[in-house]
C-alpha positions in Angstrom: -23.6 1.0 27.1 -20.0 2.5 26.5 -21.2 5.5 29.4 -20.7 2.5 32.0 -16.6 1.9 30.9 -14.3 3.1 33.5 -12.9 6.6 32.3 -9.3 5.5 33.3 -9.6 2.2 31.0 -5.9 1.9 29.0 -6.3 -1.5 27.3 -2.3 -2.7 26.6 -1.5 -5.1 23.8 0.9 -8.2 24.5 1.7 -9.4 21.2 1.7 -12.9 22.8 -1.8 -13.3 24.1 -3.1 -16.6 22.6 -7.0 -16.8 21.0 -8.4 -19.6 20.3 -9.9 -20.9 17.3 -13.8 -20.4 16.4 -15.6 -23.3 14.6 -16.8 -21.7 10.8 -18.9 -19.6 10.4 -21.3 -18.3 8.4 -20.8 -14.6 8.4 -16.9 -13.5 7.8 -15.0 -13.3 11.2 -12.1 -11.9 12.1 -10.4 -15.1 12.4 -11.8 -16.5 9.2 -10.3 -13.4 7.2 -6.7 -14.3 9.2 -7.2 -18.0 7.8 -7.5 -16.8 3.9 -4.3 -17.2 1.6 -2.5 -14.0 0.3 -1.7 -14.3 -3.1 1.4 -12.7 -5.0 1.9 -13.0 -8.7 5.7 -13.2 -9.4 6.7 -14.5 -12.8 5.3 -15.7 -15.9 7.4 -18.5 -17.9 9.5 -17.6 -21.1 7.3 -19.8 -23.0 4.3 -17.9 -21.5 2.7 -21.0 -20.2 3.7 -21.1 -16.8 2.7 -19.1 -14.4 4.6 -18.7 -10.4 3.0 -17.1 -7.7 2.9 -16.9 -3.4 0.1 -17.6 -1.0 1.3 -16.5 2.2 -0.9 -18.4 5.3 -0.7 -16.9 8.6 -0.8 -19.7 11.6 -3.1 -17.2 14.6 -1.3 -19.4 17.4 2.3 -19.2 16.0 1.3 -15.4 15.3 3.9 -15.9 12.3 3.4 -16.3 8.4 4.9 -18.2 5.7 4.6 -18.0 1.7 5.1 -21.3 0.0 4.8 -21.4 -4.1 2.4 -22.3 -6.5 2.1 -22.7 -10.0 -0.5 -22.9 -12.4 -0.5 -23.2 -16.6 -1.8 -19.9 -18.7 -3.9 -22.0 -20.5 -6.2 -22.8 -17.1 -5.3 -26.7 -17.8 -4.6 -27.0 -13.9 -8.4 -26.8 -13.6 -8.7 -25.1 -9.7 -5.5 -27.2 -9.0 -2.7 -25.8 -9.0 0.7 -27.5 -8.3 2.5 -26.6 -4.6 5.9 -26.2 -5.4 7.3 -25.8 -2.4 6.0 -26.3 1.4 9.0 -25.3 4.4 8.4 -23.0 7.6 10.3 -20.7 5.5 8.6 -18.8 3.2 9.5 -18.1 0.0 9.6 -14.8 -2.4 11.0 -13.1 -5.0 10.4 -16.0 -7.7 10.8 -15.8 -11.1 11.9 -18.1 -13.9 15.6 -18.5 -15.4 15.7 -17.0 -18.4 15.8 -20.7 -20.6 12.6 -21.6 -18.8 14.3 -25.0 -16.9 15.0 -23.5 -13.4 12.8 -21.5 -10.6 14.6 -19.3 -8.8 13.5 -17.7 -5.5 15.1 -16.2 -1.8 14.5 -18.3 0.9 16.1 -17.3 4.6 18.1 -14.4 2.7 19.6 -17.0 0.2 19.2 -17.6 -3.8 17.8 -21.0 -4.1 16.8 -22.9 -7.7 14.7 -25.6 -8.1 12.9 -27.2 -11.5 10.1 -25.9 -12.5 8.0 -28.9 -11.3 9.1 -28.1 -7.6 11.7 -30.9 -7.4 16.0 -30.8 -7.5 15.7 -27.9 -5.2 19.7 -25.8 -4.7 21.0 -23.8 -2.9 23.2 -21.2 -5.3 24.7 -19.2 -2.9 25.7 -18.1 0.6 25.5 -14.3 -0.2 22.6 -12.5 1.3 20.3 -11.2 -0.9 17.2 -9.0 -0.2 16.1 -9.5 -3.7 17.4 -10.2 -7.5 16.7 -10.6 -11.0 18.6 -12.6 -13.8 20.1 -10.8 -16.7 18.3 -11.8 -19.8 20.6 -13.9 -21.0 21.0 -15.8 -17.7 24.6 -15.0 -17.8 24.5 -12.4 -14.9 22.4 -11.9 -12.0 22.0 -8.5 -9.8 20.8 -8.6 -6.3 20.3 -5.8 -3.4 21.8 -6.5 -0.3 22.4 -3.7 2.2 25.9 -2.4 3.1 27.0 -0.5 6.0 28.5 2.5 5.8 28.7 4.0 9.6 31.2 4.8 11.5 31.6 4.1 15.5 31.5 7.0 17.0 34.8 7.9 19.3 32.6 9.1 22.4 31.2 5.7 22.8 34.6 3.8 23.5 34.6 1.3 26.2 30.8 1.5 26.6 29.4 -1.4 25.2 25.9 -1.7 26.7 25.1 2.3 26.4 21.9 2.2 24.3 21.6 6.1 23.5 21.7 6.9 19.9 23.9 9.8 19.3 21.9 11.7 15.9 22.9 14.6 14.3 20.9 14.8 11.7 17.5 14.0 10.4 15.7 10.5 9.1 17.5 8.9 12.1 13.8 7.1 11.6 12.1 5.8 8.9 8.6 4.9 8.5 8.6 1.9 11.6 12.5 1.6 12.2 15.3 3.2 13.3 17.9 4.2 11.0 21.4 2.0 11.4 23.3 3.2 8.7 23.1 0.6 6.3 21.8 0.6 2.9 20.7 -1.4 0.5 23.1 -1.6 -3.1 23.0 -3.3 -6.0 25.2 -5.8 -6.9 26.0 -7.9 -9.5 28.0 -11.0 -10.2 28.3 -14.0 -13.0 26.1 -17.4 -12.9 26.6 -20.3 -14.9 24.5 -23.1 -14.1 23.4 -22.9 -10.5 27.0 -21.3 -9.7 27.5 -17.8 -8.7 30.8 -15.4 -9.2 32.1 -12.9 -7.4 30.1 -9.9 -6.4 30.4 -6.3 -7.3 28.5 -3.6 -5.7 28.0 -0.9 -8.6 26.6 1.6 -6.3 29.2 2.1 -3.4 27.0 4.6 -1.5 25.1 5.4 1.2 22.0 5.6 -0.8 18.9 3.1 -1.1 17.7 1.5 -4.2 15.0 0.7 -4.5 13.6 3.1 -2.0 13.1 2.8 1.5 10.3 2.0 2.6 8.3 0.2 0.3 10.1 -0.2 -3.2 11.1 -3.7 -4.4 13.0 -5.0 -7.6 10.6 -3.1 -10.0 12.4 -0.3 -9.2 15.2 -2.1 -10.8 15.8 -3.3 -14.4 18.2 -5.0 -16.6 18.5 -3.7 -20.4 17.9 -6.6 -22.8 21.2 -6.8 -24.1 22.5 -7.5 -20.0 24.9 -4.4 -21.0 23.1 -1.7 -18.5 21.3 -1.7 -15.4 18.7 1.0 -15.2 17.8 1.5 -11.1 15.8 4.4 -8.7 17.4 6.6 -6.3 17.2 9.6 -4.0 21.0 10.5 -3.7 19.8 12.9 -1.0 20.8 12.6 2.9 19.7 13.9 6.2 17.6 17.1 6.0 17.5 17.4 2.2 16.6 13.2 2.2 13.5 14.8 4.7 12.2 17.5 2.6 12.4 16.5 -0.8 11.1 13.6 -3.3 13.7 13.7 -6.2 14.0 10.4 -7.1 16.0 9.5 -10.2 16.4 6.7 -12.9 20.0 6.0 -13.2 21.5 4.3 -15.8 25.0 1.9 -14.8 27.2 0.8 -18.3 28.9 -2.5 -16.8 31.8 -2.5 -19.3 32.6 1.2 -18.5 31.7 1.3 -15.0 29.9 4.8 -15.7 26.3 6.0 -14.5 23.8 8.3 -16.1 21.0 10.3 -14.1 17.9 9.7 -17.1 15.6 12.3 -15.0 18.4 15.2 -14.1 16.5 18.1 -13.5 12.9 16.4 -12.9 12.5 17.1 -9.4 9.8 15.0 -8.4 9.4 11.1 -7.5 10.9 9.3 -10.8 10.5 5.4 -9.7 10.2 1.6 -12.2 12.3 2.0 -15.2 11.1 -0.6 -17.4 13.2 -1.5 -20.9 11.2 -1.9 -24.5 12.4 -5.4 -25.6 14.7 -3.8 -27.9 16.2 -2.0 -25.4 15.6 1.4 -27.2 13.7 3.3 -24.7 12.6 3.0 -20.9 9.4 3.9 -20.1 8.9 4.7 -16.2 6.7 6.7 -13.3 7.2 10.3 -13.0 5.5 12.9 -10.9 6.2 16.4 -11.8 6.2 18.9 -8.5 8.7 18.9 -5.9 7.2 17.5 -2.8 4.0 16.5 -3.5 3.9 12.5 -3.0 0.5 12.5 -4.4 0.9 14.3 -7.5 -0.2 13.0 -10.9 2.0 9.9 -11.6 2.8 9.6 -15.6 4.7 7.6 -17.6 7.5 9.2 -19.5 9.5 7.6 -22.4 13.1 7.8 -22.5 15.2 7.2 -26.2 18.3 5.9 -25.4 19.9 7.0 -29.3 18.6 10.5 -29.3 18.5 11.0 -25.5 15.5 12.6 -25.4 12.4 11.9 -22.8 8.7 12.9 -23.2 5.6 12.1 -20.8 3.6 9.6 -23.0 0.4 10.2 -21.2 0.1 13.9 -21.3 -3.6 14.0 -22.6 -5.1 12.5 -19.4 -6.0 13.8 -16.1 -5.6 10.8 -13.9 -2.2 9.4 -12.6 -0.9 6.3 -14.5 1.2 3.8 -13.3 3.8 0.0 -13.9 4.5 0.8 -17.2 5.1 -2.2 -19.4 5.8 -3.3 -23.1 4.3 -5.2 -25.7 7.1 -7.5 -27.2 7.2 -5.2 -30.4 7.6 -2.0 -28.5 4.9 -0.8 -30.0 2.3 -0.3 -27.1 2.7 0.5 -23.6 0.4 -0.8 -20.9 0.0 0.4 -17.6 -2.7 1.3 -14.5 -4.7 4.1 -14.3 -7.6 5.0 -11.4 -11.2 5.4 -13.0 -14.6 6.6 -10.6 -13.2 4.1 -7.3 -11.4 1.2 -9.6 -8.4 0.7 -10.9 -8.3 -0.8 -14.7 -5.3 -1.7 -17.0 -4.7 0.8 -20.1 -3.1 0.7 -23.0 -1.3 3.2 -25.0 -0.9 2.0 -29.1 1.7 3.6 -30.9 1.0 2.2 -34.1 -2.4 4.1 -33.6 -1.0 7.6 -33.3 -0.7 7.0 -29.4 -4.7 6.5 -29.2 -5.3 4.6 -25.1 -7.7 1.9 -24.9 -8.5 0.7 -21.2 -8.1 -3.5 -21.6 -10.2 -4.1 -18.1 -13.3 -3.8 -16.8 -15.7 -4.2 -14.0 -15.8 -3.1 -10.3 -12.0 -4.9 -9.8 -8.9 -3.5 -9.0 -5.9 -4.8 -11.2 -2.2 -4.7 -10.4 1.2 -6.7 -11.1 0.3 -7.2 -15.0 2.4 -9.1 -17.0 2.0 -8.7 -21.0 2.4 -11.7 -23.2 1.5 -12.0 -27.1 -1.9 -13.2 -26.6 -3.2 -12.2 -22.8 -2.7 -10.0 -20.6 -2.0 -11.8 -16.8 -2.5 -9.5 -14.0 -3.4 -9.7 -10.2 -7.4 -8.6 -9.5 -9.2 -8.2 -6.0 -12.1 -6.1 -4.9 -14.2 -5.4 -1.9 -15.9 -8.9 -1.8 -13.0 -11.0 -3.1 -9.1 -10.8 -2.0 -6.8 -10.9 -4.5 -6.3 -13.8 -6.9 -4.7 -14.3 -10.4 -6.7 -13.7 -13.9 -5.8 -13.5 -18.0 -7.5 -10.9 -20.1 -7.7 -11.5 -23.7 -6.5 -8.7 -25.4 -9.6 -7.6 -26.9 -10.8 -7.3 -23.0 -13.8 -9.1 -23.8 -12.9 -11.3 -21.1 -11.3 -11.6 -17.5 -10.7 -16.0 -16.8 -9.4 -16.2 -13.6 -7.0 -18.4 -13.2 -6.8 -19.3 -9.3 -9.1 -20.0 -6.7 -7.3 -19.7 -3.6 -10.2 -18.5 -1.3 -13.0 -19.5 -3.7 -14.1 -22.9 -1.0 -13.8 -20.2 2.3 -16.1 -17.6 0.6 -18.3 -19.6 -0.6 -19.1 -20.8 2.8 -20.2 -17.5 3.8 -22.3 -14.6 3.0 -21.1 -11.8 1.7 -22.9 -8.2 1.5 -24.0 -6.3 -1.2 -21.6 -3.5 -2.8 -23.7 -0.4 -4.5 -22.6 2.8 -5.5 -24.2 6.0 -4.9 -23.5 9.5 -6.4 -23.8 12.5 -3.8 -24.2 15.8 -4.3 -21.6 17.8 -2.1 -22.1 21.1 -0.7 -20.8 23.0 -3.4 -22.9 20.8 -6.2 -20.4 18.3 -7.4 -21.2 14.7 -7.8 -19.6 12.4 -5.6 -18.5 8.5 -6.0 -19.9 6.9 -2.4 -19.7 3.1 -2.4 -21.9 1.8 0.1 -21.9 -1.9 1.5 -25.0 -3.7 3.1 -25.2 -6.5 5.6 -25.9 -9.9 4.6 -29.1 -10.7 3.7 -29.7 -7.0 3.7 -33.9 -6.5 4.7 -34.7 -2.9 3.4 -38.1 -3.3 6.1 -35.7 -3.0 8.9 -33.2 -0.6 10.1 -29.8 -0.4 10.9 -26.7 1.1 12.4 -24.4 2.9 9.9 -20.8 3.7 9.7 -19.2 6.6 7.7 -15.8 5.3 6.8 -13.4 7.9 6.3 -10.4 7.2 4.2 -6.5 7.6 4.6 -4.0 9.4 2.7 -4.9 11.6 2.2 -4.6 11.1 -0.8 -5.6 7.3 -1.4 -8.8 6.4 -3.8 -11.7 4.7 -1.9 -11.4 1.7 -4.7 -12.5 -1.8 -4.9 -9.8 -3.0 -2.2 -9.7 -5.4 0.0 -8.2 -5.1 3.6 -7.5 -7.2 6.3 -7.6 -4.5 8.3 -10.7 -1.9 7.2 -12.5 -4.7 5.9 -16.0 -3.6 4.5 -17.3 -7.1 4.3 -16.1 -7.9 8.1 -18.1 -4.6 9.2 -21.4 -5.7 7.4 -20.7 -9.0 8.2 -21.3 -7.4 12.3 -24.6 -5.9 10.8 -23.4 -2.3 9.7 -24.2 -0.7 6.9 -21.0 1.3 5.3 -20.9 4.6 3.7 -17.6 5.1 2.2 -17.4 8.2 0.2 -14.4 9.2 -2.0 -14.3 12.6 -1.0 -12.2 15.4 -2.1 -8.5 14.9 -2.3 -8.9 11.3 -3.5 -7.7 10.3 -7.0 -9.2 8.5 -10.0 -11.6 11.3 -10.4 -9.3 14.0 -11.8 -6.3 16.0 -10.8 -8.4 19.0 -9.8 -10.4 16.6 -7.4 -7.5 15.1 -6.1 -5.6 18.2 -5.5 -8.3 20.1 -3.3 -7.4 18.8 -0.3 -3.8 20.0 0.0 -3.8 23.3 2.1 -7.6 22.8 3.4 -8.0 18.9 5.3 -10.4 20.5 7.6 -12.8 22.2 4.7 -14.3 21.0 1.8 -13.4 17.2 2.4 -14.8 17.4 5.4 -18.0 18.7 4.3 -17.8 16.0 1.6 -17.7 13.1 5.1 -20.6 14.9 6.4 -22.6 15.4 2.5 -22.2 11.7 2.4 -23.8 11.2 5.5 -26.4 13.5 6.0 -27.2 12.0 2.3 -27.4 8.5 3.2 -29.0 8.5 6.4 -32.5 9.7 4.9 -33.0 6.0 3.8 -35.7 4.5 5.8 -33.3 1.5 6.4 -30.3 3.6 8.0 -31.1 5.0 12.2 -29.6 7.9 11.9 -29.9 7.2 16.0 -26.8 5.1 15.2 -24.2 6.3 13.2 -20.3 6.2 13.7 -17.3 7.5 11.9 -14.1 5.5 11.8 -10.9 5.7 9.7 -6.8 5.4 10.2 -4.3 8.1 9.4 -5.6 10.8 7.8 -9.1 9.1 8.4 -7.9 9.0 12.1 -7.9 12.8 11.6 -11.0 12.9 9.9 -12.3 11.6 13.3 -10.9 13.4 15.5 -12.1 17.0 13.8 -15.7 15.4 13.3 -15.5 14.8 16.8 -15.3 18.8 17.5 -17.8 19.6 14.2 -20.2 16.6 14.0 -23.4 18.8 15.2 -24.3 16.0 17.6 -24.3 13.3 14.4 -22.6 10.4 15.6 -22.5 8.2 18.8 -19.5 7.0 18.7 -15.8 7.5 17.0 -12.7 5.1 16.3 -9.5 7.1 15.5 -6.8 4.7 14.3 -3.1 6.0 14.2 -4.6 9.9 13.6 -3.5 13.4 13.4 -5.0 15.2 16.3 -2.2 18.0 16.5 -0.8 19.4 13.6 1.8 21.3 15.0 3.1 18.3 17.3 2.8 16.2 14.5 4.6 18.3 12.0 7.3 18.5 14.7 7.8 14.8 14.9 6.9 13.0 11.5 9.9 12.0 9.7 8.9 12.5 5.7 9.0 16.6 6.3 8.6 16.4 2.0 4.7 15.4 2.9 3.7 18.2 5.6 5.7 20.6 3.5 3.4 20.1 1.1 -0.1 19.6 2.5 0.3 21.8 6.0 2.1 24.5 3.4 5.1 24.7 5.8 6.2 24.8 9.0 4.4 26.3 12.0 6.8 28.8 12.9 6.4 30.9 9.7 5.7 34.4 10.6 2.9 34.3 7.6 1.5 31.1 9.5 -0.7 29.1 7.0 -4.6 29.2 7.1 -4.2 25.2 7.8 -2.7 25.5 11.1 -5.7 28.2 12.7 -8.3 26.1 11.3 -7.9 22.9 10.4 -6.1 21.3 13.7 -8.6 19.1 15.3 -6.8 19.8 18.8 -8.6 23.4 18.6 -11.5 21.8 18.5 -11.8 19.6 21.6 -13.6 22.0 23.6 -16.6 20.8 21.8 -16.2 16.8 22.3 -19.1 15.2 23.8 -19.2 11.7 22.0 -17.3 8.1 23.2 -14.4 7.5 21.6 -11.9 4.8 20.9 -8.6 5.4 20.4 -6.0 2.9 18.6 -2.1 3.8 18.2 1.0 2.1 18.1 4.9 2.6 19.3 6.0 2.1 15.9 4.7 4.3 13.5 6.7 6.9 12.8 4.7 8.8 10.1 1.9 9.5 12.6 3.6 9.1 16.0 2.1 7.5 19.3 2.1 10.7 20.9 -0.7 11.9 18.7 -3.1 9.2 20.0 -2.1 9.8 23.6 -3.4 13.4 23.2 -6.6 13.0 21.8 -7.1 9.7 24.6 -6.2 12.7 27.5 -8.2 15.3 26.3 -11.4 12.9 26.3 -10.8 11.5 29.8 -9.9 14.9 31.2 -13.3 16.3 30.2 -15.1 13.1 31.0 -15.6 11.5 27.8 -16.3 7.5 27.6 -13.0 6.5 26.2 -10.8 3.7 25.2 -7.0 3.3 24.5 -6.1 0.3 22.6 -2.0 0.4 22.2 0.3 -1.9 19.9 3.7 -1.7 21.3 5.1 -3.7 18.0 3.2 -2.7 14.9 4.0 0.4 12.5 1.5 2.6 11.3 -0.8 -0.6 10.1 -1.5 -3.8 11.9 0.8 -6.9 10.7 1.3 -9.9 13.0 -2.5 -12.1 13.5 -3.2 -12.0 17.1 -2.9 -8.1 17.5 -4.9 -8.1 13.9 -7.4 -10.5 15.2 -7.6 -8.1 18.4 -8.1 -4.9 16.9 -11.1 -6.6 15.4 -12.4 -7.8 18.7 -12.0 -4.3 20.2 -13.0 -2.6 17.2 -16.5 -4.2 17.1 -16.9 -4.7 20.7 -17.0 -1.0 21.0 -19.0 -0.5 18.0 -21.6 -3.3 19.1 -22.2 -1.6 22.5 -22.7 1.9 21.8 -24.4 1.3 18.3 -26.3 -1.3 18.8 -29.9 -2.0 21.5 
């Protein structure tokens, strides 16, 4: 039992601790999930025949990845074989097809690179480093980010080259998992003509990101179909105001004049993926409304470049839409929009008096879509599958998949049973619980449950799948999983969304513990053995169940939580995000209702329940310290408790052997406090 574990147990993590390989199995393993291809949809041919894509394979020994290519035809001619098109210890990314359809370009080692689109007469096109690009439509152009330095030694350090101190005088000296150096990434642009590139010209010359740090890629880029204009996203803020605030803008660069346009001037919220109609008359991109608030309702606004006038195109709905894109006439717009736990493709007709029709279906999230005149081709994935590749026929009668990646692995082992529930909450609303069974699920016997509490906090409960939180891993290890989308979580409206801001520690909690107390009256469930886990926000949902639980659970795993909101808000680096949700600061003299009752450090007095604690060095939106805390406060008063510490991952878990390790740890604890 977990009672027995030595109370001063700290468990370090050397990223370079070798495992060794387990013969197949039958159930998924953590090592099986580390041996399935990722796949990335990048480009779909001019001719709309061709389809690129990456499958990144991670080698557990070498604890390193690498993406290689694929390709595979529209019309699913390639059968379940698709053609490898390229095969180094480099990977590969950022792939797309030259506009006349007879070249592949991709980055490889930081470089543009062009082969055929068969794989073969594979270039090199240039020494500049890029971090990503795009052709202009014509091919005569191409734009690429690269960062560009824009600090300044500072005078005290002269004639001390190995001082390490970091001199800061202002704030997002870090970002998310790194330090910042001072350098940021521009766009540039420069001529091509047949495999040869021209000089460069940065068009931004300043020290601000597009696309934005830390997660935007080229989408947040776009080139107008004429090549004339580059349409791009930016937060021209710095330092404190960078902090505190979400205005992001669509900017609009005129090549022959040199000139740039804010589009969004005066829209203070997160304004991200310009994306030109085909003839280049309006841009359609994401747009979230308050100041601040980096969950707000998403929608897509439509921008007329000949009257200059913008309007939000999907003002009649009430969830957040997202990745606009454009049918080849310009008449319809298509895009992704949560619905109960999924996430479906949508499409907007104008030739219809602007009258949406939803063009997926199923228990499936869909991403990356690409629209062509007869399909739509779009990434899908869901709890029991990992992402693969499929057309929908524009009638969305039918979803063909069109790559198998995975399909041999899975079908080698059993996979659980995904049902959804509906659960009354304590203040009589229905609420969307997916719950996940064992293999070969036996409703005659009983079994240990796990409530999984979700990030965010504002991030749906949908049909994911995670190499991390994996639901199928957990019932694969004989768990049933109760996974409730509770209050705060979209894709069930923006009132349901918004009710967490201002109150993490009341009704969504009470929506954990509705779930629950809900599910565990099934004869199959021991409500003897029940656990709560979950990272981030989920890590705090833990750690205040720990203080509230009413004796409920045997055991907790907190992953990268909140366990002190003042600490925390004194340390995170987005300020924009605790502005918003924690209502402020903690020094205000009218100090919010959040702070005096929602902190799960007030709480600890009551702990009496084991307790694993995971946290890493590098995550900067939760820092390490919170972890620490909540690990002392359980071994001071006696609690069983572990520490499991990642000196090189970020606020998730990234490189194999430390992924394949947090499994280990994760069930081993699990496995001896749940189970006989």
């Amino acid at each position: 039992m977990i009672q027995k574990l030595s109370l001063a147990f700290v468990l370090l993590i050397s990223p370079f601790i070798l495992l060794s390989q387990e013969e197949k199995p039958e159930v998924l393993t953590p090592e099986l999930l580390w041996s399935l291809g990722r796949v990335s949809l990048m480009d779909v041919s001019p001719d709309e025949q061709t389809i690129v894509y990456g499958v990144t394979y991670y080698d557990i020994e070498e604890n390193s990845g690498s993406t290689d290519l694929y390709s595979v035809k529209v019309d699913g001619s390639n059968g379940k074989k698709p053609v490898q098109l390229t095969n180094t210890p480099k990977s590969e990314y950022n792939a797309q097809f030259r506009p006349d359809g007879k070249k592949i370009g991709f980055l490889r080692g930081g470089h543009l690179w062009e082969m055929d689109i068969n794989g073969t007469q594979v270039n090199k096109v240039s020494e500049e480093l890029m971090i990503g690009f795009k052709y202009s439509p014509d091919g005569s152009k191409i734009l690429f980010i690269r960062d560009v330095n824009y600090g300044e030694p500072d005078p005290l350090t002269e004639g001390l080259p190995k001082a390490s101190a970091r001199i800061i005088d202002d704030l997002m000296y870090r970002h998310w998992d790194h330090w910042e150096d001072e350098s940021y990434s521009n766009i540039f642009v420069a001529s091509y003509s047949n495999g040869k590139l021209g000089e460069a010209k940065n068009i931004m010359n300043e020290p601000f990101d597009s696309p934005l740090m830390p997660f935007g890629g080229m989408e947040q880029i776009a080139w107008s179909p004429d090549g004339k204009s580059i349409a791009y996203t930016c937060k021209k803020l710095s330092g404190v105001e960078y902090a505190q605030s979400t205005d992001s803008n669509i900017y609009l660069y005129d090549l022959e004049s040199g000139k740039t346009r804010n589009l969004s001037n005066g829209m203070k919220g997160y304004d991200m993926e310009p994306v030109f109609s085909k003839d280049g008359r309006y841009i359609a991109w994401n747009s979230m409304k308050t100041p601040g608030y980096e969950a707000d309702r998403s929608r897509i606004f439509i921008y007329d470049t000949k009257s200059r006038e913008s309007w939000e195109m999907t003002s009649g709905l009430d969830e957040s839409t997202n990745h606009p894109r454009w049918s080849k006439d310009a008449r319809q717009v298509y895009f992704t929009a949560g619905r109960l736990g999924t996430y479906q493709i949508y499409m907007v007709d104008f030739d219809n008096n602007g009258k949406m029709r939803q063009c997926s279906n199923g228990n499936y999230n869909y991403g990356n879509v690409f629209v062509t005149d007869r399909f739509i081709i779009a990434t899908r994935m869901s709890m029991s599958q990992p992402t693969e590749i499929v057309k929908i026929t524009k009638d969305a009668a039918r979803a063909i998949p069109l790559t198998f990646t995975n399909e041999e692995a899975l079908n080698n082992i059993d996979l659980g049973k995904v049902r959804k529930e509906v659960i009354t909450t304590t203040d009589g609303k229905p609420m969307h619980t997916w719950v996940i069974y064992p293999p070969n699920f036996d409703e005659n016997k009983t079994y240990p449950a796990l409530l999984y509490c979700q990030g965010g906090p504002q991030s749906a409960v949908s049909q994911f799948w995670s190499y991390r939180w994996n639901f199928q891993m957990m019932a694969a290890n004989g768990y049933i999983v109760v996974a409730p989308n509770r209050r705060g979580l979209p894709s069930f409206g923006t009132e349901w969304n918004e009710e967490i801001s201002g109150d993490w520690g009341g009704q969504a909690m009470d929506d954990l513990l509705s779930a629950i107390d809900s599910l565990k009256q099934k004869p199959y469930i021991d409500e003897n053995r029940l656990g709560a886990v979950g990272a981030s926000f989920g890590g705090y949902s833990v750690y205040w169940l720990a203080g509230n639980h009413d004796k409920r659970f045997k055991t907790f795993i907190s992953h990268c939580g909140l366990f002190n909101l003042e600490s925390w808000y004194g340390t995170t680096e987005e300020l924009f995000f605790a502005n918003h949700d924690l209502e402020g600061p903690y020094w205000q003299q009218n100090l919010p209702e959040t702070y005096k009752m929602d902190s799960p450090h007030d709480y600890v007095r009551n702990w009496d329940t084991p307790m694993l604690v995971i946290h890493n060095q590098k995550d900067f939106r939760v820092p390490v310290s919170e972890g620490m805390q909540a690990f002392q406060a359980a071994q001071v008063q006696g609690i069983p408790s572990r520490f499991l510490y990642f000196p090189d991952e970020g606020h998730w878990v990234l490189k194999p052997q430390n992924g394949i390790l947090w499994q280990r740890v994760f069930f081993d604890w699990l496995d001896r406090s749940l189970k006989p």
